[in-house]
Structure formats: structure tokens, C-alpha cells
PASEBA-601212 format. One record per residue: residue in three letters; chain; x, y, z of N, C-alpha, C, CB in turn. Coordinates in pm, 1 decimal. Glycine has a CB too. Layout:
% PASEBA-601212
   aa  ch      n.c1      n.c2      n.c3     ca.c1     ca.c2     ca.c3      c.c1      c.c2      c.c3     cb.c1     cb.c2     cb.c3
  Ala   A         X         Y         Z         X         Y         Z         X         Y         Z         X         Y         Z
...
//
This chain:
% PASEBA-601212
   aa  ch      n.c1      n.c2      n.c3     ca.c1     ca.c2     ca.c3      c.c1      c.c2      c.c3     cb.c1     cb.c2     cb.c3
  Unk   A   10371.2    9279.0    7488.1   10311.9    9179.6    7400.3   10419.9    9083.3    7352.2   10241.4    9247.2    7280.6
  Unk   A   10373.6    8923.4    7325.3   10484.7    8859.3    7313.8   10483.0    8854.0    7165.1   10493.6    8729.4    7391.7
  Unk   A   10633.0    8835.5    7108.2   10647.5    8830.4    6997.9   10599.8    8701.5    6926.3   10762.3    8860.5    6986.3
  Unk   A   10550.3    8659.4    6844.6   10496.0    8520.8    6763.0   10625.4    8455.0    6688.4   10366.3    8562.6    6631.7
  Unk   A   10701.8    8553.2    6645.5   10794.7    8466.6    6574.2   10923.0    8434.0    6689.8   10850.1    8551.0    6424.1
  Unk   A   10872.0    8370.7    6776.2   11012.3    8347.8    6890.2   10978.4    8227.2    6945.9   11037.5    8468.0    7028.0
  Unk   A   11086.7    8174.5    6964.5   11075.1    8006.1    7076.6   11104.9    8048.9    7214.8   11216.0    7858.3    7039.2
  Unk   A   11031.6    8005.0    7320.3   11026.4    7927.0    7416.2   11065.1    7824.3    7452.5   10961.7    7915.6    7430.4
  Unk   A   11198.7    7839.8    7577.4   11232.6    7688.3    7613.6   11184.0    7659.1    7722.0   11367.5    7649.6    7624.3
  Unk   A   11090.3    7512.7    7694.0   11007.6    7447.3    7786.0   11025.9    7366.0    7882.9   10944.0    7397.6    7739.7
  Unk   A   11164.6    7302.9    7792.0   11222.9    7173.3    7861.7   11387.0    7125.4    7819.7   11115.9    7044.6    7816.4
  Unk   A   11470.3    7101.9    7940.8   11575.9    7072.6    7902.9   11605.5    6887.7    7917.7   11663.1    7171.5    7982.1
  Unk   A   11661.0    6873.2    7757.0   11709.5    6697.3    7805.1   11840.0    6686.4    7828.2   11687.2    6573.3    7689.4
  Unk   A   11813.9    6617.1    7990.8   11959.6    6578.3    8054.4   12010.9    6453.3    8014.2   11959.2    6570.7    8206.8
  Unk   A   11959.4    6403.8    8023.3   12042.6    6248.5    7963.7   11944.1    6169.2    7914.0   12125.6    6144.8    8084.4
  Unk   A   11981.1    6061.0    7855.0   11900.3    5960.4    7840.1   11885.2    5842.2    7940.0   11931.5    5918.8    7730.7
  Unk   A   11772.8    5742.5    7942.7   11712.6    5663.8    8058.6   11695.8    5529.4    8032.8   11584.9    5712.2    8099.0
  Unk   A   11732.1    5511.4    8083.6   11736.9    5287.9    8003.4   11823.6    5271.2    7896.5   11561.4    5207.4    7903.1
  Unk   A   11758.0    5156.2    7805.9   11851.6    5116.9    7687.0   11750.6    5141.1    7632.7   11930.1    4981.9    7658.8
  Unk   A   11639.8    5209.3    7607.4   11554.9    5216.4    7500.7   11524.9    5321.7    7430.8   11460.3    5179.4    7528.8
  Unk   A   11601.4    5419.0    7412.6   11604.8    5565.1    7348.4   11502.5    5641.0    7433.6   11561.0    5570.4    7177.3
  Unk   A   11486.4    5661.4    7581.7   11391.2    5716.2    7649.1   11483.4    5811.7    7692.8   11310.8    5635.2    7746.2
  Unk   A   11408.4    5914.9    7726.3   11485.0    6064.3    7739.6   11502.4    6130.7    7874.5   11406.9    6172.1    7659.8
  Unk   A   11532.6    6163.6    8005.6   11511.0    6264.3    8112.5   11493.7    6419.0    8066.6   11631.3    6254.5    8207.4
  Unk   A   11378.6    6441.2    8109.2   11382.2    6583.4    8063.5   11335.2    6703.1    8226.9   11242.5    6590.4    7907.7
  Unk   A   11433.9    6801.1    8213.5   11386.7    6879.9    8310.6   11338.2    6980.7    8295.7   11450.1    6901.7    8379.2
  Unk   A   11164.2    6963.9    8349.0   11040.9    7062.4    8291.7   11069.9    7234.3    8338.0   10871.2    7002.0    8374.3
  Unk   A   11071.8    7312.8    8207.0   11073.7    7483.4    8243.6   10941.3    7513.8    8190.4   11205.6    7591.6    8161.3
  Unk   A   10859.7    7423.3    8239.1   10728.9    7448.7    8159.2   10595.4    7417.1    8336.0   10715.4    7283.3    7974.3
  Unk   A   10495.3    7495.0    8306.9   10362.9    7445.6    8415.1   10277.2    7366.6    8347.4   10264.8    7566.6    8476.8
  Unk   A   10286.2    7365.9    8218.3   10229.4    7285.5    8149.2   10303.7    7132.4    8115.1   10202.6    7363.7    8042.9
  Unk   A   10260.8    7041.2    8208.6   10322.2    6911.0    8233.4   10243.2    6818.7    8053.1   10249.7    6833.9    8437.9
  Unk   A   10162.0    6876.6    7998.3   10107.1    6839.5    7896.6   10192.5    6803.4    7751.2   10019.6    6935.0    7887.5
  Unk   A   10294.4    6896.3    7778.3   10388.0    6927.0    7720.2   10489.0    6815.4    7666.3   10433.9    7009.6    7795.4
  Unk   A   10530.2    6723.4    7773.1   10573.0    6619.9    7783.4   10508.7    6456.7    7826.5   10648.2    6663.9    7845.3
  Unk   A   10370.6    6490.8    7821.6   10297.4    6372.7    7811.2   10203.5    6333.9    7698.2   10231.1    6369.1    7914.5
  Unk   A   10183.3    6460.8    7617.9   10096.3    6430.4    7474.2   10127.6    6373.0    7347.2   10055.6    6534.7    7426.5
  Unk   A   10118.8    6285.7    7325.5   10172.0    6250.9    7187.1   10212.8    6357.7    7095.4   10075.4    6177.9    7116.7
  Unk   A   10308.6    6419.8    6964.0   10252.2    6483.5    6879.6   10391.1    6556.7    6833.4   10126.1    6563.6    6932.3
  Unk   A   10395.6    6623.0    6787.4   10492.7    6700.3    6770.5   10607.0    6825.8    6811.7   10455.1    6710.9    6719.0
  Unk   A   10723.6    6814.7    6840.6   10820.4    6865.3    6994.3   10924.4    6916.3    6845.8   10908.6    6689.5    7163.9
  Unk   A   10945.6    7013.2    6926.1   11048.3    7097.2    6847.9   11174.7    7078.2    6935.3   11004.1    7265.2    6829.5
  Unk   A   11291.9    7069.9    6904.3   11461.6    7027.6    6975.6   11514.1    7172.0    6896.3   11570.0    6825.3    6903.1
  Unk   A   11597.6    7210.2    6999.9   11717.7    7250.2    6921.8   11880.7    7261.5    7045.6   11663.8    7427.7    6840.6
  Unk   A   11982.7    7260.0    6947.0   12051.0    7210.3    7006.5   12176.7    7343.0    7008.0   12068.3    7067.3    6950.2
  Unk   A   12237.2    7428.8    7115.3   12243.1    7511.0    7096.2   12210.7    7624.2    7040.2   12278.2    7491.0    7096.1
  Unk   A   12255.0    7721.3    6954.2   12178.5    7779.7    6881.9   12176.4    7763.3    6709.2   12201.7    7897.8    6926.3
  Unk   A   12155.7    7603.4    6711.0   12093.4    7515.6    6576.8   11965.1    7580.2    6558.8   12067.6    7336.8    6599.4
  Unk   A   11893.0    7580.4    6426.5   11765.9    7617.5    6364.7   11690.4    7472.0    6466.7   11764.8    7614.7    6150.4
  Unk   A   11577.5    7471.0    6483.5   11438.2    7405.6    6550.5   11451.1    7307.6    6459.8   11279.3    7489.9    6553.1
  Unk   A   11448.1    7127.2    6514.9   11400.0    7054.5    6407.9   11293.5    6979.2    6534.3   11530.7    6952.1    6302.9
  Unk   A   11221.6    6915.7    6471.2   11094.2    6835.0    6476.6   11119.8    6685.1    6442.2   10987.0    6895.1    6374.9
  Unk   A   11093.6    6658.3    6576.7   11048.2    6495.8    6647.4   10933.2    6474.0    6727.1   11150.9    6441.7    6747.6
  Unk   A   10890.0    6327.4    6676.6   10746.7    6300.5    6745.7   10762.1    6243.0    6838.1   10648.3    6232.8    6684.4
  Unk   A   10689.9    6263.9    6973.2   10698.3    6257.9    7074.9   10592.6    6146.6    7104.8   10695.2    6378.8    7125.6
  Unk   A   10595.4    5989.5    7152.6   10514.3    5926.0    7130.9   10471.0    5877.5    7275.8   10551.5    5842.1    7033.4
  Unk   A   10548.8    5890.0    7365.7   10508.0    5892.4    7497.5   10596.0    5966.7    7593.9   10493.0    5763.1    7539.2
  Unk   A   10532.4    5931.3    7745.1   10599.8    6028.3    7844.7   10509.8    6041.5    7931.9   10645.2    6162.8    7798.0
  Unk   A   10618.1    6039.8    8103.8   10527.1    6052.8    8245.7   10619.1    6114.9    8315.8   10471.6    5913.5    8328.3
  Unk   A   10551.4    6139.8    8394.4   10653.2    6250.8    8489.9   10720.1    6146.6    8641.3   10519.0    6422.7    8567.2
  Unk   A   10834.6    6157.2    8686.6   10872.8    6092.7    8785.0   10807.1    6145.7    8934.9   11016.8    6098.3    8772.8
  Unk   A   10744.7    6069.8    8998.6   10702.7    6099.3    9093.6   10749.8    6170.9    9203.2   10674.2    6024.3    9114.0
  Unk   A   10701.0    6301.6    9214.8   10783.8    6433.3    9277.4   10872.2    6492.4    9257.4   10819.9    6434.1    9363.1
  Unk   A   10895.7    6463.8    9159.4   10972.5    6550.6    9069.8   10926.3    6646.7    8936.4   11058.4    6464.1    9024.6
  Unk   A   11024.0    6740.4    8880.9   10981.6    6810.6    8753.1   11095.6    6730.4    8638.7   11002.5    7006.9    8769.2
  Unk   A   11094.3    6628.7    8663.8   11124.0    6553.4    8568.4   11059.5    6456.4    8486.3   11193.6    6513.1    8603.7
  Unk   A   11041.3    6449.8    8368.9   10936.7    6350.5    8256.2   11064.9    6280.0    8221.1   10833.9    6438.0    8094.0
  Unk   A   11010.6    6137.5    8200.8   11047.4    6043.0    8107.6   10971.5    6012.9    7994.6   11063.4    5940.2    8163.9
  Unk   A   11049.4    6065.8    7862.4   10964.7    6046.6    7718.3   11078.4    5986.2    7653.6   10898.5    6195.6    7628.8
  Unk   A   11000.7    5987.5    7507.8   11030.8    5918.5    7418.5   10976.4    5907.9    7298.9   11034.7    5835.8    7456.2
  Unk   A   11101.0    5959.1    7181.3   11020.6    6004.1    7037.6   11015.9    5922.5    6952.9   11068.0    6109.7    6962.2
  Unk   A   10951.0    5926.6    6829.0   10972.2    5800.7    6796.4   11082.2    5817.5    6649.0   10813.4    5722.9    6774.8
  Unk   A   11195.9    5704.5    6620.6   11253.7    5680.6    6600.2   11404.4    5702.7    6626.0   11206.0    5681.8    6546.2
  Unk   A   11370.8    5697.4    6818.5   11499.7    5718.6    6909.3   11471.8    5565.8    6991.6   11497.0    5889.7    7027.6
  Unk   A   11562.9    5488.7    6958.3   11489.3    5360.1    7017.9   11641.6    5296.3    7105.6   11408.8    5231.0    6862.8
  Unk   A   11780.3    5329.2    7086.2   11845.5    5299.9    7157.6   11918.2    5405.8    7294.3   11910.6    5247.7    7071.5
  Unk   A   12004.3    5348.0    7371.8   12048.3    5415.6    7452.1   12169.3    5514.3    7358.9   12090.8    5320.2    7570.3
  Unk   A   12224.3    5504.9    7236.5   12352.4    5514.8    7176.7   12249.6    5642.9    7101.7   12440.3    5359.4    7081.8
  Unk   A   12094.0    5617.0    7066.6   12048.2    5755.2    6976.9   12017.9    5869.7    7081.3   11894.6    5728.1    6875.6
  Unk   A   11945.0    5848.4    7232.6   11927.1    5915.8    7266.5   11972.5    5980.9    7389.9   11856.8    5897.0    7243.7
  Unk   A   12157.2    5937.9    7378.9   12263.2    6013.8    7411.0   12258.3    6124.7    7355.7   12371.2    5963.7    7388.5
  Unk   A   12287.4    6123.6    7232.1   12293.0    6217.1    7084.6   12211.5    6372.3    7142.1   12175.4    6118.1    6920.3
  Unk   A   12081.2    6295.7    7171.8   12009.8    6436.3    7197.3   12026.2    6516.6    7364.8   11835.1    6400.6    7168.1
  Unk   A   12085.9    6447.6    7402.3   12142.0    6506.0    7540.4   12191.0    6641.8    7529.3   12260.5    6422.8    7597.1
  Unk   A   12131.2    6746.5    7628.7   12149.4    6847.9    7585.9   12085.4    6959.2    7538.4   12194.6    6824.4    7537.6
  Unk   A   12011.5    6901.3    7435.8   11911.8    6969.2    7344.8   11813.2    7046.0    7424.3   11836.3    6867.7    7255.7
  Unk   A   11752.3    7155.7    7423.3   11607.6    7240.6    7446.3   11474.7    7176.8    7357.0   11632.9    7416.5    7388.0
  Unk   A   11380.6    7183.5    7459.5   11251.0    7139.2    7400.2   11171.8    7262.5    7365.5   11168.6    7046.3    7498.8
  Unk   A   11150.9    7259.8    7299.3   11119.6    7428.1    7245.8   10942.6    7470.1    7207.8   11221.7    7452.8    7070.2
  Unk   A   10903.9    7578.1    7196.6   10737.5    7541.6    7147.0   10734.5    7713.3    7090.8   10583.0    7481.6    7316.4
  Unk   A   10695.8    7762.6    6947.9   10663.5    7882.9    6925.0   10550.4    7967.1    7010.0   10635.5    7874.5    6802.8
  Unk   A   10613.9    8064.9    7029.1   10543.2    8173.8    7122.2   10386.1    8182.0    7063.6   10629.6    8340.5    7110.5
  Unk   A   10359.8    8188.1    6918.7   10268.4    8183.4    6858.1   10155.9    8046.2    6941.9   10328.1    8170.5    6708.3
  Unk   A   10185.1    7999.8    6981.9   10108.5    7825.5    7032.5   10164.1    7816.4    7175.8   10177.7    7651.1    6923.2
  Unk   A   10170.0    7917.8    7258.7   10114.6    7933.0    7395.7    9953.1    7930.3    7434.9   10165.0    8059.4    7437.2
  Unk   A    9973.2    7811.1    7535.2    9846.8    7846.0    7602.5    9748.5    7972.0    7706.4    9856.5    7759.8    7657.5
  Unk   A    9670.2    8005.1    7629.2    9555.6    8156.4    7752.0    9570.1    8112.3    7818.4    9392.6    8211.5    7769.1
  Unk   A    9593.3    8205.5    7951.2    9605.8    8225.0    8095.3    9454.4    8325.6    8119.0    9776.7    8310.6    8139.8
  Unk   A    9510.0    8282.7    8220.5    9354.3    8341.8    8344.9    9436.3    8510.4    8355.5    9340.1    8215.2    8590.9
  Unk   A    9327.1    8547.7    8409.8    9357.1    8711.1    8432.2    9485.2    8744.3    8483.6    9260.4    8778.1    8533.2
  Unk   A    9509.9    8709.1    8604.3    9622.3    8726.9    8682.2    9770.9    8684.5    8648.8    9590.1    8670.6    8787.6
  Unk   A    9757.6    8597.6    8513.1    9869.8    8535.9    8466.2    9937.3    8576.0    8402.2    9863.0    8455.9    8423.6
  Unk   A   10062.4    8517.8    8364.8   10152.9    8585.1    8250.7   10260.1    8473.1    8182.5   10247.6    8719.4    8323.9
  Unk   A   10288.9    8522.6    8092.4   10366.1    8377.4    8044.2   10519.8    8481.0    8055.7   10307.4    8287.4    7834.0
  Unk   A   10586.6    8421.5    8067.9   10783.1    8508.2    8078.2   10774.4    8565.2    8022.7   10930.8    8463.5    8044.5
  Unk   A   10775.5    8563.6    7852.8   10821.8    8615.6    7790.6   10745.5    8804.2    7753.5   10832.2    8505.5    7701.4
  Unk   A   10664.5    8759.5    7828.3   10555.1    8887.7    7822.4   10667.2    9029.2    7932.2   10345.3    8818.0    7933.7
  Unk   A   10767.7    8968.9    7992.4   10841.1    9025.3    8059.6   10951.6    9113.0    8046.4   10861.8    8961.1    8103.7
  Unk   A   10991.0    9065.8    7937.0   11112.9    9143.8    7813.3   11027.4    9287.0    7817.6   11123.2    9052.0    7600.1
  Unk   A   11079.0    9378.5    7817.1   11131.6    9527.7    7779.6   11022.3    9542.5    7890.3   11121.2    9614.5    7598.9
  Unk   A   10988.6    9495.6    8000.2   10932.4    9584.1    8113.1   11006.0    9701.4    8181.2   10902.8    9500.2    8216.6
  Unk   A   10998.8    9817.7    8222.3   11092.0    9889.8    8299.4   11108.2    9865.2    8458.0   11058.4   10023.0    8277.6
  Unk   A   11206.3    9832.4    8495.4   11191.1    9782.8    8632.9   11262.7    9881.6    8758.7   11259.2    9632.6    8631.0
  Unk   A   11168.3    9866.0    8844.0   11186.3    9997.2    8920.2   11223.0    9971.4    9049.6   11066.3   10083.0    8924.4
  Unk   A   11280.8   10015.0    9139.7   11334.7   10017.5    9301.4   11259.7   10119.9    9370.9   11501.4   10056.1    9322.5
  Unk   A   11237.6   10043.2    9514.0   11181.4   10110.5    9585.4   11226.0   10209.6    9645.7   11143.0   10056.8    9643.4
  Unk   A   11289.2   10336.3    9706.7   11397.1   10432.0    9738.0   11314.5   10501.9    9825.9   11466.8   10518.9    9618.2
  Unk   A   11317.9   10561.5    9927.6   11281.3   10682.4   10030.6   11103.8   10659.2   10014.3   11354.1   10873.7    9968.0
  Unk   A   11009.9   10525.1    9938.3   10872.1   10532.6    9956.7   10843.2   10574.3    9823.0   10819.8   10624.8   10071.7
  Unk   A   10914.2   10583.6    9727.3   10936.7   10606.0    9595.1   10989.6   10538.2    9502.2   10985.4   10684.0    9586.0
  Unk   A   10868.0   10466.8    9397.1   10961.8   10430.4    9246.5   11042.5   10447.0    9160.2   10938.5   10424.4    9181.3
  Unk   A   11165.4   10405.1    9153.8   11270.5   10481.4    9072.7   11321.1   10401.9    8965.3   11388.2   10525.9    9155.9
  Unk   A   11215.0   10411.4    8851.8   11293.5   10346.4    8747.1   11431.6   10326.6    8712.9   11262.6   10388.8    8662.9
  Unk   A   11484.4   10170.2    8726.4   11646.8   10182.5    8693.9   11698.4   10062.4    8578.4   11742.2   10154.9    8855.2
  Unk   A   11627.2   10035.0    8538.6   11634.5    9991.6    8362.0   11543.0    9907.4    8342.3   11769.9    9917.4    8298.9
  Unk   A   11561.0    9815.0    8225.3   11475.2    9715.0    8199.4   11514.6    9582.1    8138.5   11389.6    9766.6    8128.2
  Unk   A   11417.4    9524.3    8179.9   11412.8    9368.8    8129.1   11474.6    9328.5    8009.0   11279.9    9323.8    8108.0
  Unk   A   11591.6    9245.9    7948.4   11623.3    9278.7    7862.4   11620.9    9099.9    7815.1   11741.4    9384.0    7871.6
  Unk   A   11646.3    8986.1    7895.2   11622.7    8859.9    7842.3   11575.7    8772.0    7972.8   11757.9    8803.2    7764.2
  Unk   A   11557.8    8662.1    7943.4   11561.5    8588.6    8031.7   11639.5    8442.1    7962.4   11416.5    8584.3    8089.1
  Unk   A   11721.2    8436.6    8136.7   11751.8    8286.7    8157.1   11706.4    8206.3    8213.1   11833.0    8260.5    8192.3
  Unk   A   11688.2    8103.0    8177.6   11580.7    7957.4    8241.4   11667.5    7853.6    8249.2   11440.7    7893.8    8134.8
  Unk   A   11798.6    7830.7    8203.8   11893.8    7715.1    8205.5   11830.0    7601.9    8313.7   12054.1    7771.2    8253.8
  Unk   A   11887.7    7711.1    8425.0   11883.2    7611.7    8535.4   11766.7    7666.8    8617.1   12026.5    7598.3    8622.7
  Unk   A   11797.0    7789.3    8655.7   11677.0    7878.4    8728.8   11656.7    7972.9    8635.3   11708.7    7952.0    8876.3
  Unk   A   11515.0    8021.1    8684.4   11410.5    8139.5    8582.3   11519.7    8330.3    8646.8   11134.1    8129.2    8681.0
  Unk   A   11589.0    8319.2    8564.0   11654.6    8479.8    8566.4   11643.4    8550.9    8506.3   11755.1    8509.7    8562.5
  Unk   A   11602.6    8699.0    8523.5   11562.5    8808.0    8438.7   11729.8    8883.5    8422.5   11422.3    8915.5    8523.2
  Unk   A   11744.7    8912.4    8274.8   11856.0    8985.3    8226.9   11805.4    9115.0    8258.8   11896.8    8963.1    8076.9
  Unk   A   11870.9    9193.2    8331.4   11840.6    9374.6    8364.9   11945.9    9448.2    8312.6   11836.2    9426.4    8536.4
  Unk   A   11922.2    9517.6    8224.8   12024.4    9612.8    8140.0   11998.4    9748.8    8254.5   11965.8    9648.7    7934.6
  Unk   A   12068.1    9796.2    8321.9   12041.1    9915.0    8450.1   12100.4   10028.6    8353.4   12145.6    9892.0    8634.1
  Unk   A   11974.9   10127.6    8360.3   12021.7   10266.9    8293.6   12153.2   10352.4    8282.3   11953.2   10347.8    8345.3
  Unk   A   12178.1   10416.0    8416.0   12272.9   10462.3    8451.0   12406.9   10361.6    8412.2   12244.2   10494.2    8583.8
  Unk   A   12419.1   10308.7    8347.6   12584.4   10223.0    8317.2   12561.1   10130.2    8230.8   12664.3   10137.2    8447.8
  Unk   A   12448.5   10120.4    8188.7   12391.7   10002.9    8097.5   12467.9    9844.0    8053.3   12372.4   10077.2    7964.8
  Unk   A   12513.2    9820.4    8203.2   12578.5    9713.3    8282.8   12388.9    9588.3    8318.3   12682.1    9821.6    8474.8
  Unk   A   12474.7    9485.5    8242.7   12360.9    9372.3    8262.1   12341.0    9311.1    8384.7   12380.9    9261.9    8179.5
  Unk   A   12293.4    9269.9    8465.6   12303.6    9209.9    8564.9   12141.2    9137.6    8558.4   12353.1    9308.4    8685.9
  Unk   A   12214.8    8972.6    8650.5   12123.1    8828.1    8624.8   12036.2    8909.5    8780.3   12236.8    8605.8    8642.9
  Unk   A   11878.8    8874.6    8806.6   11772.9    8907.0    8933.9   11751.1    8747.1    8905.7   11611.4    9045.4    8918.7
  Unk   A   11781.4    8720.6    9027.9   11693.7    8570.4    9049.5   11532.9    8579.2    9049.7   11732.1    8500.4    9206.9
  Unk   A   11451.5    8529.3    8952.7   11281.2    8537.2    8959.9   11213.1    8459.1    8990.0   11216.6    8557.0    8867.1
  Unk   A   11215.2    8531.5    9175.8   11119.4    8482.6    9283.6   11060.7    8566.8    9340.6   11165.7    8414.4    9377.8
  Unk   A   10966.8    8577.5    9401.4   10890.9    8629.2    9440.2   10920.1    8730.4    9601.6   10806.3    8525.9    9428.4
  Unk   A   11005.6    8679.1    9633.2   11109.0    8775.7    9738.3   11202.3    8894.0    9720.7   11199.7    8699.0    9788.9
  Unk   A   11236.5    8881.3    9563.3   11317.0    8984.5    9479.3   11194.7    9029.4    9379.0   11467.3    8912.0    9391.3
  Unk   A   11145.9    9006.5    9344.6   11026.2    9023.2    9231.9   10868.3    9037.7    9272.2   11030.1    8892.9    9141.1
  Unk   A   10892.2    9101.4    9382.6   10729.1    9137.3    9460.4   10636.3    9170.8    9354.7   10723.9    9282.0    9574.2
  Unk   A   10618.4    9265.9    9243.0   10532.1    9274.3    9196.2   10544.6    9299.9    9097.9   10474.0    9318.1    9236.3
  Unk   A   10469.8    9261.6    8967.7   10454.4    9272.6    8841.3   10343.2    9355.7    8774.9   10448.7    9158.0    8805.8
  Unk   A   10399.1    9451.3    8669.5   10210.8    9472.8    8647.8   10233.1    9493.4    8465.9   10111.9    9676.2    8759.1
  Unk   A   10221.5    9371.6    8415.6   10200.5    9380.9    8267.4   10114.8    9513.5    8217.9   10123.1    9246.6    8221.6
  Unk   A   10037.7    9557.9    8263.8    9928.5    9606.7    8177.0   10009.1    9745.7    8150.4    9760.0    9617.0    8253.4
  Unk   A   10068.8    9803.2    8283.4   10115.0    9873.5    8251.5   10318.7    9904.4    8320.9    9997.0    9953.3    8271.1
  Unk   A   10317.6    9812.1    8183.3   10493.0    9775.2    8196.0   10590.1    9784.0    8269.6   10556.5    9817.6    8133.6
  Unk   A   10564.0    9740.8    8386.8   10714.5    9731.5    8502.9   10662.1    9667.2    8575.4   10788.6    9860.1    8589.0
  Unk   A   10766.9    9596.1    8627.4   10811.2    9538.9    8770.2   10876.6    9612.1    8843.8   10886.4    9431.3    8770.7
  Unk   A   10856.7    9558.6    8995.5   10932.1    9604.4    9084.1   11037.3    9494.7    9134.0   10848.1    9657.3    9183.6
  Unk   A   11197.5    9588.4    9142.7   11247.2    9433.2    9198.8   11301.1    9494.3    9401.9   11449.9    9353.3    9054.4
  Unk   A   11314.5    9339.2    9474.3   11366.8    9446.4    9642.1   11513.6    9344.0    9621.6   11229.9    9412.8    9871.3
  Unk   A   11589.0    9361.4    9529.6   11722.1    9337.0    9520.0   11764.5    9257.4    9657.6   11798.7    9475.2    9495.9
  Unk   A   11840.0    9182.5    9729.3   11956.5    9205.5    9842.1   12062.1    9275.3    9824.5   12013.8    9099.6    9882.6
  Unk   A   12076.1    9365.7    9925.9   12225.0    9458.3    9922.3   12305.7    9407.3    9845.4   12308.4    9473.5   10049.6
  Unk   A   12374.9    9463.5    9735.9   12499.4    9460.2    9672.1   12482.4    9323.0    9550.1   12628.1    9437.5    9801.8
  Unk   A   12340.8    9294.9    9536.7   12358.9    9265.9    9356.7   12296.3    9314.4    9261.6   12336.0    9147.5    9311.4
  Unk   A   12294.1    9452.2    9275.9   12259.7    9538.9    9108.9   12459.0    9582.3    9130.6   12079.3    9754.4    9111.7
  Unk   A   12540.2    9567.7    9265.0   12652.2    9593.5    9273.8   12757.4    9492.7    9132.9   12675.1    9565.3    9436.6
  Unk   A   12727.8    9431.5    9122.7   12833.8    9293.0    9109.8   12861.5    9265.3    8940.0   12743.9    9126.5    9189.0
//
């Protein structure tokens, strides 16, 4: 179950775009809504407390997961340098329902995650964070040595999930639960 009092990062801003305080942002979100609705966007900038800017427009670049927005009272190229950097953030509490089969990340934390061995599940630790920087990575705290190690989360290493009843399975490549 996801926790309510926690942020979600949705979106990272890489730079700013023109001379008009317009923003590049690179979407960690499926919800493209995110960055095209008018309304209110939470920033934070390392690990600064959440502040709140209104978000008054925004479109996405064609074929890309990149939006061009823009909040309002960021109107030059010199203000919305400043926010370069920053996470676009949204409380876990104000996630959107998913369909049956779905899951939002964060529902992923403290799953136990298991290896496949001789046709057999062998629990070997669990989910302990995730990174989204650049790519979606699950933090695995592994039992036996309780040594962290980054699983890239795709669907080639991450065959199957089953929320309901808490674990994943991961099919590693040789030698990185090693490293």
C-alpha cells in the first residue's frame, strides 16, 4: 500500500527554453496531463521542502517525453534558469486509479523479490527504493549481505510482478546482484 504522506517525482526540469521563462521538462510520469493542465505543480529542489508554482501552460514536443511549460511568474530566460534542476513532484495521496492490472511504483517498495533457481522461488531480499533520475531503478537490499544493489525496471529483468501478494520476480544478467 502506498504511503499518502510521500512525493512522487513526475518530472525532471532540464533547462530552460527561449527567452520567455518556458521550461524543458523530462516526463517520469504516463500521465502527460501532468504537464499540460493549468493549476498547481509542486518543485523541489534537491532535498528542499515542496514549494508551489502555477503552471499556466504546456505541450509536449513531438516524439518525444519532453513538455514545454511554463509557470506563471517565471517570465524570463535569467528566472527560469534558476529552476533548472528542480523535480516536479505530486503527493502520493492525489495519484490517479488504475485499471486492474496496474500499479503505480511506488506500490513497489518493501515487495520481496525472488530468483528463479533449479524451477524454484528463492526469496533474496526486497525492494527498498526507487530511482527514476534518469531511468526507472529498483533499490534491492539482498538478504544474505544486506548489500544494495540498482535492477534496471524492464520488463526483461522484471518479468513479473504480483502486488496482491508482495513480490516480484527479477531474471538478473549474470553477475549484477555480483557488483
Amino acid at each position: 500500500m502506498i504511503n499518502t504522506n510521500k512525493w512522487l517525482v513526475v518530472g525532471l526540469i532540464t533547462s530552460s527554453h527561449g527567452i520567455n521563462g518556458q521550461l524543458k521538462v523530462k516526463s517520469l510520469s504516463d500521465f502527460e496531463e501532468r504537464f499540460l493542465k493549468p493549476g498547481i505543480r509542486w518543485l523541489q529542489k534537491e532535498n528542499e521542502p515542496p514549494s508551489k508554482l502555477e503552471l499556466t501552460s504546456g505541450y509536449q514536443q513531438p516524439g518525444k517525453e519532453i513538455f514545454i511549460i511554463k509557470f506563471q511568474g517565471i517570465s524570463t530566460r535569467t528566472q527560469a534558469d534558476k529552476l533548472t534542476k528542480y523535480k516536479i513532484l505530486v503527493q502520493t495521496n492525489k495519484l490517479p486509479k488504475l485499471n486492474k492490472e496496474e500499479f503505480h511504483l511506488l506500490e513497489l517498495i518493501n515487495l520481496q523479490v525472488k530468483i528463479s533457481e533449479n524451477e524454484e522461488l528463492k526469496t533474496i531480499g526486497k525492494v527498498i527504493d526507487l530511482e527514476n533520475e534518469s531511468n526507472n531503478l529498483l533499490v534491492i537490499e539482498l538478504f544474505n549481505n544486506q548489500k544494495k544493489v540498482l535492477i534496471p525496471f524492464v520488463k526483461e529483468i522484471v518479468p513479473l510482478i504480483d502486488i496482491k501478494k508482495s513480490f516480484l520476480v527479477i531474471n538478473p544478467p549474470k553477475g549484477l546482484l555480483d557488483l
